[in-house]
C-alpha positions in Angstrom: 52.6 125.3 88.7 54.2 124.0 85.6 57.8 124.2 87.2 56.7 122.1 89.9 57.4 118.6 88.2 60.9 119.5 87.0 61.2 120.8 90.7 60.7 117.4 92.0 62.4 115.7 89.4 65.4 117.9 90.0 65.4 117.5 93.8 65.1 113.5 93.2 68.5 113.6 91.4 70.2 115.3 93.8 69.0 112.3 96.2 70.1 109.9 93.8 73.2 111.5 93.4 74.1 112.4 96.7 73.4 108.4 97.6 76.1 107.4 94.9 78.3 109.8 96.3 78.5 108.1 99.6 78.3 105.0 98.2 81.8 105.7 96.3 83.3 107.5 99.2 82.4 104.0 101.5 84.1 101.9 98.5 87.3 102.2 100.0 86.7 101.4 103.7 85.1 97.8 101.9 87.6 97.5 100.0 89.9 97.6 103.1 87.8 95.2 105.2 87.6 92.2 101.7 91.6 92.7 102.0 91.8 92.4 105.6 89.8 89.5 105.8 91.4 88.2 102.9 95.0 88.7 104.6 93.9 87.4 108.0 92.6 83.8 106.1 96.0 83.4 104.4 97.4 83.2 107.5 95.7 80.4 108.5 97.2 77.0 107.4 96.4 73.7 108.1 98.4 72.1 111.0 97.7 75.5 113.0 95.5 75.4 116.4 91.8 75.9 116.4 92.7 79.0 118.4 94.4 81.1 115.6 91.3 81.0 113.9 89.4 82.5 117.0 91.3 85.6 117.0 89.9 86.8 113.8 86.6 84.8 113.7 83.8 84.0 116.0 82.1 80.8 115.8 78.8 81.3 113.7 75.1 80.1 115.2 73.1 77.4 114.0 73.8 74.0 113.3 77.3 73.0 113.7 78.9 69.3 114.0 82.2 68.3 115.2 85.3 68.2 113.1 83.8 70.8 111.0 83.0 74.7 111.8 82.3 77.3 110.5 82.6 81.3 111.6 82.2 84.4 110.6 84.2 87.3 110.5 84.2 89.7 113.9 83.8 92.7 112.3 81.6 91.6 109.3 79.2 88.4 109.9 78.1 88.2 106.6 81.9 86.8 105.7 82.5 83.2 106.8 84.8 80.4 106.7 84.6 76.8 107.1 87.1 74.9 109.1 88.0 71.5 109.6 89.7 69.8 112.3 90.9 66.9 114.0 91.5 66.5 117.6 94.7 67.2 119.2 94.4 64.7 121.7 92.5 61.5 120.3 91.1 60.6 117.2 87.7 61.5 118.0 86.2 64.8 117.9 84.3 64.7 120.9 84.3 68.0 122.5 86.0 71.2 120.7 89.3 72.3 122.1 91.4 75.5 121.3 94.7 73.2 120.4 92.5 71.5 117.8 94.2 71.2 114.9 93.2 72.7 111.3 92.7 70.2 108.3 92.0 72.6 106.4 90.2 75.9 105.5 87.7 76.9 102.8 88.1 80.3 101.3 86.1 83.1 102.6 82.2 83.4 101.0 79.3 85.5 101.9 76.6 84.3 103.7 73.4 85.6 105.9 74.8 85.3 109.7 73.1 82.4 111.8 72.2 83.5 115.2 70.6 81.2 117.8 
């Protein structure tokens, strides 16, 4: 019966390390994603079409206003951006359009998703 402690001591390492382990071998496939994401954003530049940003990004729930977005990243929500525009066609932003134009574009930050 003594040898039962360092039994279940012993086998709760191995879970420990066996969750490290695949924590380390996912490292890379993040690592991948941040620089794809990171990539995809530097293509973006102000003066470009609200539709270049809808290729890579979705538009994220909640409470959004005109002139001003912001979306998250297709294939990670949790990575978002905010965008501002103006309108292509008048000065006011009253309805979004897909040849918007970009004013410019925050850097990419981590945030909870917002569903509605």
């Amino acid at each position: 019966m003594k040898w039962l402690p360092v039994a279940f001591f012993a086998l709760s390492l191995a879970n420990v390390s066996l969750a490290q382990t695949s924590a380390v071998a996912e490292a890379p496939a993040l690592s991948q994603l941040v620089n794809s994401v990171l990539q995809q954003v530097q293509t973006l530049h102000p003066g470009m079409a609200r539709s270049a940003v809808k290729a890579f990004f979705d538009e994220d729930g909640g409470l959004q206003f005109f002139g001003e977005t912001r979306y998250d990243y297709r294939l990670c929500h949790s990575i978002k951006i905010d965008v501002k525009f103006r309108s292509a066609v008048s000065g006011q932003m009253l309805e979004e359009r897909d040849d918007d134009v970009i004013v410019s574009i925050s850097r990419p930050y981590l945030e909870l998703p917002f569903k509605d």
